[in-house]
N, C-alpha and C positions, 0 to 999 in steps of 0.2 A: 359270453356269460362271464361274470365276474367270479372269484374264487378268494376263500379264505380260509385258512389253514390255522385252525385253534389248539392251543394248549401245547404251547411252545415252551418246551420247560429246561431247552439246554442249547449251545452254540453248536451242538449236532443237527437238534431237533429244525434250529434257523435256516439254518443250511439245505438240509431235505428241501426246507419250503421257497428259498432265495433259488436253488439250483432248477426245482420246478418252475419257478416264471409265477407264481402265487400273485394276486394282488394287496393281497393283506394278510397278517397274522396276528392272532389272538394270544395275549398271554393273558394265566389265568392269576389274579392278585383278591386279598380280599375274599377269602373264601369259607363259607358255613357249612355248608355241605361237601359229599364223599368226591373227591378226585386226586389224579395222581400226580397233575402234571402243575401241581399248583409253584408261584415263584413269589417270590418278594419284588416289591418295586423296582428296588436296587440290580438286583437279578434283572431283572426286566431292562431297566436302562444302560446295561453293559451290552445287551444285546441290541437295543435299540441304536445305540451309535454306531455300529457296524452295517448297518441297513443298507442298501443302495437305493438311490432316488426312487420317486413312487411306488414303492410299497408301504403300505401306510398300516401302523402300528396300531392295535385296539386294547385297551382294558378292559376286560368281562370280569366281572366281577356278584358277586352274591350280595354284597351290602347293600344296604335300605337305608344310609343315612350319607345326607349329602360332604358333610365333612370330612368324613372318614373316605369317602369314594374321590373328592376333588383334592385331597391328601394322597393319593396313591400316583391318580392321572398325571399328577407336577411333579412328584416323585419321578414320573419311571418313564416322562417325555411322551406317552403316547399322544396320540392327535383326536382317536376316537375310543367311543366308549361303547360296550355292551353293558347291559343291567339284566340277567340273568331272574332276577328274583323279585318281588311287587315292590312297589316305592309310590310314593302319594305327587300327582303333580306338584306340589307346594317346594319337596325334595327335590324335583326336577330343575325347577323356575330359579332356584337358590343355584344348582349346578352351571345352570347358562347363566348367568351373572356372572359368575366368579370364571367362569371360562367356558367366552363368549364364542371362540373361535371351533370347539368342541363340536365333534357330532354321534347323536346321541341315538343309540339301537338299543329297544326295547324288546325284550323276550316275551314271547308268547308260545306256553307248551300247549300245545295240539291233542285236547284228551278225546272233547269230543266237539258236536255243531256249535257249544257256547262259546267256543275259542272263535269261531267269529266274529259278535258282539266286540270282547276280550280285545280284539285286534284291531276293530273301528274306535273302542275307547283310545287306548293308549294312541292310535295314529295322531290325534290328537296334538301329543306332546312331545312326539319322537320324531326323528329324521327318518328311520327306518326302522323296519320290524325283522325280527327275527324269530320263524319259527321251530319249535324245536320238540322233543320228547324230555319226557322228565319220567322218577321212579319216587316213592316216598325219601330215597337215600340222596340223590343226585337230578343236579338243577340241568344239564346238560353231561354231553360224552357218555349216553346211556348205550350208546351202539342199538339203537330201536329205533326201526319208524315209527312214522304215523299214518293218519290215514290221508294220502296226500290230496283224496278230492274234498276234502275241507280246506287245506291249504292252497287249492286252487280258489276255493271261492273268496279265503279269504285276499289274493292274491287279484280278484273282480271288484272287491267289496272296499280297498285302502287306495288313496291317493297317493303314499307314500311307498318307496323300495322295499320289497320283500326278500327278504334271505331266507333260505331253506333250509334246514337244519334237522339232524336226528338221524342215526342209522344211515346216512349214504355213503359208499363205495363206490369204487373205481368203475366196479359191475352198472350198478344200478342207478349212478349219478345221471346219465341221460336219460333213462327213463324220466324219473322224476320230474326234468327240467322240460320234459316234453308234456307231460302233464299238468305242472303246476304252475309254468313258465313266470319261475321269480325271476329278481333283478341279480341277486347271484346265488351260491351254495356255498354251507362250510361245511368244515370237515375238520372231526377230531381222531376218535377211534379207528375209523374207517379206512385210516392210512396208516395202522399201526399192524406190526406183526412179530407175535411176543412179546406184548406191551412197549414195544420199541420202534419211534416213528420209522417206517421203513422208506427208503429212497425211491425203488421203482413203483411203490405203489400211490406215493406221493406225486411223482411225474404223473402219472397213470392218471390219476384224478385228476389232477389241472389240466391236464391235457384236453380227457376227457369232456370236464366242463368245461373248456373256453373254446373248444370246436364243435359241439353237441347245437342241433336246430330243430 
C-alpha cells in the first residue's frame, strides 16, 4: 500500500516522513481556506532538493485557476499535483499543456452517496482521486472521517487510483484499507501530536499502511 504524508511545512516535518520510508509528500502552497501547515513555493523547493530518489513531491493546493496553480508547481519542483478544491476541466486541459509530464489528483470530499457520481465525473480528467473530509472552514487536514463504505464503492465505481484520505491514524489506517481497499492513504493530522508532526507516529503509519492486507 502506498503512503503519503501531507502538510509538510518544515525540514523537521521532511524528515519525520523521509525517516518513515513515505512514498510521497504533500506540501500545502496556494491556499484559501483554514490550515496550519501552509508553505510558499520557495519553502517548498528548499525542501524539495533535499529529497532522496523516489519520493515523489505533490502540490495540493486550494486554487481554481490554472496559472496561478502551474506558477506554484514550476516554482517549487514538484512532479505531482493535488486540487483540493472544484476547477472546471477547461482549467485542467490548460494545466496538462503547459506541464505535460505532471500528474494530476483530484479531491473528492466524501459528504454523502453523491460523492460517487462526484468521483466518476472528475475520473474523467484526473490521474487519480483523492478522497477526503472537508468542514465549511477547511478543504482537507480536518482530522474526520467519513463514511468509508461510500469510499469503497467509489473505489468499485473509478478506473482510476484512489487515495484515501480524512481522519486516518496509525490506529485505524488498516482498518480502512481493509475496507475500502484504495491504491494508497494519506495522512495529515493523524501523525501529529501537539500540532507537531510526531516521529513515532509517523513510522507508525507508514508502516502500518505499507504492511496492512
Amino acid at each position: 500500500m502506498k503512503c503519503k504524508i501531507c502538510g509538510t511545512g518544515s525540514f523537521a516535518d521532511l524528515k519525520c516522513a523521509v525517516d518513515a520510508g513515505t512514498d510521497a509528500v504533500g506540501f500545502l502552497m496556494g491556499i484559501t481556506h483554514v490550515t496550519q501547515d501552509a508553505v510558499s513555493p520557495e519553502e517548498a523547493a528548499a525542501m524539495i532538493k533535499t529529497l532522496p530518489p523516489f519520493i515523489e513531491p505533490v502540490a495540493v493546493t486550494h486554487l481554481q485557476d490554472a496559472r496561478s496553480i502551474i506558477s506554484i508547481v514550476q516554482q517549487s519542483g514538484c512532479t505531482a499535483l493535488q486540487i483540493q478544491n472544484t476547477i472546471t476541466p477547461e482549467e485542467i486541459c490548460m494545466i496538462r499543456k503547459s506541464l505535460p509530464y505532471l500528474r494530476i489528483i483530484k479531491a473528492v470530499h466524501v459528504m454523502d452517496m453523491s460523492a460517487v457520481q462526484t468521483a466518476q465525473r472528475e475520473a474523467a480528467y484526473a490521474d487519480a482521486i483523492i478522497l477526503d473530509t472537508r468542514t465549511p472552514d477547511r478543504l482537507g487536514g480536518t482530522g474526520l472521517t467519513h463514511d468509508w463504505s461510500i469510499s469503497a464503492k467509489i473505489v468499485e465505481s473509478v478506473k482510476i487510483p484512489v487515495i484515501l484520505a480524512g481522519g486516518l491514524t496509525p490506529e485505524n489506517v488498516a482498518s480502512a484499507i481493509r475496507q475500502v481497499r484504495p491504491y494508497a492513504v494519506d495522512v495529515h493530522t493523524g501523525v501529529k501530536k501537539n500540532d507537531v508532526r510526531d516521529a513515532l507516529k509517523t513510522k507508525a503509519f507508514v508502516k502500518t499502511a505499507h504492511t496492512a492486507v
